[in-house]
N, C-alpha and C positions, 0 to 999 in steps of 0.2 A: 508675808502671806497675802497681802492686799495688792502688793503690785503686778500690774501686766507688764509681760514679757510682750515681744512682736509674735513668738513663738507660742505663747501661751492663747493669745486674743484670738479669736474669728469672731467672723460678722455677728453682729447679735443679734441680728435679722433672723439668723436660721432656728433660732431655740424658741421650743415652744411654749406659751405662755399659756397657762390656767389662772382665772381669777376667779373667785368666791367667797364664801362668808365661814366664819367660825360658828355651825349651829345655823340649823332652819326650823326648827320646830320654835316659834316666838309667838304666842298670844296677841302681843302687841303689837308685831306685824302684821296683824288684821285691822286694827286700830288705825294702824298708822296708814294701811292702804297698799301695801305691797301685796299683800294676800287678799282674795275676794271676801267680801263680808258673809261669817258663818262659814268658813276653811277651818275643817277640825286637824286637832292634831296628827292623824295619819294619812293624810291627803296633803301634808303643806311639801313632801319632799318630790311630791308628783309637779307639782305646782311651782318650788324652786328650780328644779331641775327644765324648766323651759325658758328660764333664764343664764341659768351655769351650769357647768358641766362638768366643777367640781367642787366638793365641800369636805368641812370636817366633821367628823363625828362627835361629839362634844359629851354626849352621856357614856361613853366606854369609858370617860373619867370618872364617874361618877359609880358605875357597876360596872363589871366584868362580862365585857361582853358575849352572846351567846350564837355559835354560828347558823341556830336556826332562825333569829331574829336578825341577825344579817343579810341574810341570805331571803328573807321577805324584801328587806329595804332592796336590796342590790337588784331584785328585779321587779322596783319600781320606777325603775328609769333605764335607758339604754347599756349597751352594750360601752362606749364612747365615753360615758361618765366615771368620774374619778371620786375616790373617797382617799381624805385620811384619817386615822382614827388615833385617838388620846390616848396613850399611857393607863391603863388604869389607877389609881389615888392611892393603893394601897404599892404601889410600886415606882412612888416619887414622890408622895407627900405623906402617907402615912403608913411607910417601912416596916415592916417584922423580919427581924431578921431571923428568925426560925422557916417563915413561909413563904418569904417572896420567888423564890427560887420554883415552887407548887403554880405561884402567882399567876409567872412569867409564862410556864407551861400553859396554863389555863387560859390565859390571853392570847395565844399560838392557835392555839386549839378553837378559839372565839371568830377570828379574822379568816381561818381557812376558805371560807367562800369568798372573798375578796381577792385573796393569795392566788387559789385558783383559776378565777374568772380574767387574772391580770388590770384589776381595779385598784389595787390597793396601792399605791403611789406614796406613802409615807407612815409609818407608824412616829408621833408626835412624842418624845418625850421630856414634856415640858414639866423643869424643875422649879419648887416653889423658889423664895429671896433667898429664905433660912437654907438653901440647901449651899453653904462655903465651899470654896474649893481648900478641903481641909484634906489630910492624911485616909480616915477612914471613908470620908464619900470618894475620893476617887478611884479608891479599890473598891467600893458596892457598885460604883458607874462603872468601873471597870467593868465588873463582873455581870452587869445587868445587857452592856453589849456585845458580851458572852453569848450568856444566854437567850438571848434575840437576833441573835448571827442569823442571817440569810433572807429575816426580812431588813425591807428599806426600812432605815432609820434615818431620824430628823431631829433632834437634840436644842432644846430652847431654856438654855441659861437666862436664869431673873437677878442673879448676882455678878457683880462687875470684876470679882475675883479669878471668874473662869475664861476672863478676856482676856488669853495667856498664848504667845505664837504655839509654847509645846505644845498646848491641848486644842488649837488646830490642828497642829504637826501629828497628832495623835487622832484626831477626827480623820483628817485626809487621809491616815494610811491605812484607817479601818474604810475609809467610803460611805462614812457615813455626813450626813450631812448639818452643818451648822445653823439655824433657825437665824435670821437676821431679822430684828423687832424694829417699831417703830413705838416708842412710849415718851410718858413725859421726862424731862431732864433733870430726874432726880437723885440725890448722892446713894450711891452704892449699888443704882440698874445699871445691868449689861447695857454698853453702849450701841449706838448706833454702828453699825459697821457693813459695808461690802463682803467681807471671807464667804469663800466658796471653797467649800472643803471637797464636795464629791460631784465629777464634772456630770454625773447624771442628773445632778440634780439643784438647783436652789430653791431655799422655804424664806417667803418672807411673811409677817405677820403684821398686822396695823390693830394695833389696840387702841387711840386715840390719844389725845396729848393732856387729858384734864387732869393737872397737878394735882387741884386739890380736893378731887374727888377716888385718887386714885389708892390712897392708905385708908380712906373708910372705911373698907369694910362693908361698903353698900355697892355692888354691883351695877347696881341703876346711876351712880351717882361715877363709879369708876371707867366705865366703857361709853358712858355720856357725851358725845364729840364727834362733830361734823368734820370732813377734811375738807380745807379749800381745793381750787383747781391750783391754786399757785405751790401748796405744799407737795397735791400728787407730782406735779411738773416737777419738782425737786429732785421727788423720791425718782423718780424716772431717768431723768438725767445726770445723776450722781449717783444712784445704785443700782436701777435696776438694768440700766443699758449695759454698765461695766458686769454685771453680773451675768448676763445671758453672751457676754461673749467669753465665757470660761465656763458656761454647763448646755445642754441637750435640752433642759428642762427648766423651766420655772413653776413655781407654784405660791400664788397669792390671794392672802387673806385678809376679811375686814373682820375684828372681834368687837367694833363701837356696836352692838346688838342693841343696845337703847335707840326706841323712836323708829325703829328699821334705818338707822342711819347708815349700818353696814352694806347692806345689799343697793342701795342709794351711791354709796361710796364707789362699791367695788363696780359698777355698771359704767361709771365716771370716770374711774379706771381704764375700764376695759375702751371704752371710747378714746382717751387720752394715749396709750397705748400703740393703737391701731392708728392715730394720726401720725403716728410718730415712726410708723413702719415695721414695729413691730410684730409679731406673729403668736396670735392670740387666738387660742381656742373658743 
């Protein structure tokens, strides 16, 4: 699944690259100085967005998103900006299997102004560690991108068990797309990997490398982490170049949200990027 054909490769010059951050609304990104001092909470995505021009939504995890409340944010910034939005928690990390099925609809129903306006560039469905590549979850994953058909989807395995060629083989012939992570090197996270599953699209994510802040259980302590230039250059040249020559699209993300390290990162990116000929939104 990883390797290029002559037939498969084009330039990767031509694909276009979105970079940004997981989450703009950060208190401490005022602190830190990415945001002007006294930037409240409903004014910081007016304020991101004159830096990127694309992010993720980060509280649709957290509640179910509403598409009147969408549909405020989407026209707080252009036409040209991109969102993608999280999975709701009750439909990847904390399951009923009496209502997820109500869940899924209601989350359909949430993103329609994104859908519509042609913003919505990825619905995230990012699965906890605990979530095994076992008998019954790959018949609820089954069934969950069922029931999600027709939006883009974007799949971000946290267990090393779903790093299996079939459940590419099985991503690529739904079109949906594989989330390629950047985390610490720890036993039993999905690895580091190039797969590009759906040629519209690749998702990459940088959460940061801090080993041992990453099983805390403290958020501040887990996404804690500056990227060198020497690490981006890496990431660049061993993923993300082979990657833009087998999809249309990119799409990248910093989730180190501690310190405004993210938005820092992903601008250093976007710079390293563009030297390097890339074609970056």
């Amino acid at each position: 699944m990883t390797t290029i054909t002559a037939k498969e490769q084009k330039d990767h010059r031509t694909c276009q690259l979105y970079v940004g951050t997981s989450g703009f609304s950060y208190a401490e990104w005022v602190d830190a100085g990415f945001y002007p001092s006294g930037t409240k909470s409903g004014k910081m995505l007016q304020r991101y967005a004159r830096c990127f021009l694309i992010t993720e939504l980060n509280y649709t995890w957290y509640q179910m998103p509403k598409a009147e409340a969408i549909e405020r944010q989407r026209q707080q910034v252009s036409q040209e900006f991109l969102f993608a939005a999280k999975l709701t928690r009750t439909l990847t990390h904390e399951i009923d299997q009496q209502q997820w099925r109500d869940q899924a609809v209601l989350y359909r129903e949430g993103v329609v102004p994104l859908v519509q306006a042609g913003q919505l560039v990825a619905v995230l469905i990012q699965l906890p560690p605990s979530f095994l590549r076992t008998t019954s979850n790959r018949k609820y994953l089954a069934g969950l991108l069922d029931k999600l058909h027709g939006l883009p989807l974007a799949i971000e395995f946290r267990h090393r068990s779903w790093a299996s060629d079939r459940v590419f083989s099985e991503l690529e012939r739904r079109q949906v797309t594989l989330v390629g992570v950047d985390a610490p090197d720890l036993p039993n996270l999905f690895p580091v990997l190039d797969v590009v599953t759906n040629p519209d699209l690749f998702y990459v994510r940088f959460h940061g490398r801090n080993a041992k802040g990453w099983r805390s259980g403290n958020m501040q302590l887990q996404f804690d982490y500056s990227y060198s230039d020497d690490e981006l250059y890496a990431w660049i040249e061993n993923k993300i170049e082979p990657m833009s020559g087998r999809a249309r699209k990119g799409v990248i993300f910093f989730n180190n949200h501690v310190r405004a390290q993210a938005p820092e990162n992903a601008q250093r990116m976007t710079t390293l990027l563009k030297e390097r000929g890339l074609m970056v939104a």
